[in-house]
N, C-alpha and C positions, 0 to 999 in steps of 0.2 A: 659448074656452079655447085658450091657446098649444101648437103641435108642439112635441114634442121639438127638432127641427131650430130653432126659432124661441128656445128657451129658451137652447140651444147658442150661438146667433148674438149675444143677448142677455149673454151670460155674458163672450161675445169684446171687444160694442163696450163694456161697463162696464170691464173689464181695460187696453184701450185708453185709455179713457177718463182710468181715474186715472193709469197711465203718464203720460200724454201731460199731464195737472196736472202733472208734477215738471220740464218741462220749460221753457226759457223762453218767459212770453206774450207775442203780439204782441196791442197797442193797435186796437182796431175800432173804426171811427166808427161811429155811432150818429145817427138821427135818430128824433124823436116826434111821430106826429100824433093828436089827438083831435079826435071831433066826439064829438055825444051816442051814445052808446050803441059807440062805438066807438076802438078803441085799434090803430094800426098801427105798428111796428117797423123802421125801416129800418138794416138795415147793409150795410158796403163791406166787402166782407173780400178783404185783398189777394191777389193769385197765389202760390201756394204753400204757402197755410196750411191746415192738419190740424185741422178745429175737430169738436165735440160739440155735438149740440143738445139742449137738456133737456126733460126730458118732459112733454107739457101734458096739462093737465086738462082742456080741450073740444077740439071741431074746431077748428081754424083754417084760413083760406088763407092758401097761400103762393104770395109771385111772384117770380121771377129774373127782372128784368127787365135785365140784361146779366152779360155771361162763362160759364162752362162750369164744371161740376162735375162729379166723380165721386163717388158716395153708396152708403154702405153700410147695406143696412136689416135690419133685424132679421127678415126672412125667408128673408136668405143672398144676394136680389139687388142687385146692385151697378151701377145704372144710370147710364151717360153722361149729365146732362141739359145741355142746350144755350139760353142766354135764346134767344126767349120761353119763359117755362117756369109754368104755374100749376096746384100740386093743392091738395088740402085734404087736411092733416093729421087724422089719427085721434089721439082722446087716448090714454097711455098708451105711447106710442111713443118708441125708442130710437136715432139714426141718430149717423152720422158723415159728413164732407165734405170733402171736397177740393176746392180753388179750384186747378181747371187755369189759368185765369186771374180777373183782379179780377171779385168778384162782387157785384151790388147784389142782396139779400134782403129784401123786405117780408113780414111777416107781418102777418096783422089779428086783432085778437083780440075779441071781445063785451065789453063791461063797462063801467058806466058808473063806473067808477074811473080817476082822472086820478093819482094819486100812483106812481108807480114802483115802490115799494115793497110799496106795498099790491098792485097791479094782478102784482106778481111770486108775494107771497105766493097769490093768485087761480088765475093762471093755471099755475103751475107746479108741480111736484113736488118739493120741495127735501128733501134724505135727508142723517143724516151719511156717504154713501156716495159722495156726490158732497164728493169733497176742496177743492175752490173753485169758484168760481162768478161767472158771469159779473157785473159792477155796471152796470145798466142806465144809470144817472145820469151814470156818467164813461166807460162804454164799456170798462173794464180788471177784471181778473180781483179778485177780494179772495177773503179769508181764509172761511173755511166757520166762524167765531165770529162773523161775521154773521149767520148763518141765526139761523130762528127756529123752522121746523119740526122734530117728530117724530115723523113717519109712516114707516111701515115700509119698509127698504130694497126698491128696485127691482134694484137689482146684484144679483151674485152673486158669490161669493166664488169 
């Protein structure tokens, strides 16, 4: 069960979140690996962008394997991390990022799902609370009349 302190922090990076939807997106490359049983995500995100990560529905690891970020997590702390960098994500989790400089991100996910779409619906949390959303396929933000989910928001109002 969530603190107080955590619901608070939660409530901050969701407000954040949609703010920062109405403003202009920048273009992330993208790359996709599969073998069996497994799906990894690579992106570039350049120096000085303010991005959102959406919430998944299993563990994952994650690796920086180059640049510097500053991260805000939904428990209030706000860690420096610096490539080499590799944890495993808890599902259900809220964060935000900042690329002090370019930053390559792999995450791995479980699944023996090759379609992007399908492997999105999977592994992710998609709410009408999130106002847009990332497009795995061309790497640029689209419209939230693509979603297809409706599960109960994770924001807060």
């Amino acid at each position: 069960m969530s603190t107080l302190p955590q619901k608070i922090a939660r409530e901050k990076i969701c407000k954040l979140e949609k703010y920062m939807c109405s403003l202009p997106q920048v273009e992330i490359t993208l790359k996709h690996y599969f073998i069996k049983g497994l799906y990894a995500r690579e992106m570039i995100v350049p120096k000085d962008v303010l991005m959102s990560g959406l919430e998944h529905r299993t563990k994952t690891i994650g690796i920086m394997s180059k640049g510097e970020m500053i991260v805000w997590n939904e428990d209030g702390t706000r860690p420096h991390i610096k490539a080499p960098f590799t944890h495993i994500g808890e599902p259900g989790t809220k964060r935000i990022g900042y690329a002090v400089e370019e930053v390559i991100w792999t995450t791995f996910h479980v699944t023996e799902l090759t379609d992007l779409y399908e492997i999105e619906k999977e592994q992710f949390v998609i709410t009408d609370e999130v106002p847009r959303m990332f497009d795995f396929a061309t790497g640029v933000i689209r419209n939230k009349e693509l979603q297809t989910s409706k599960e109960e928001p994770k924001c807060l109002e």
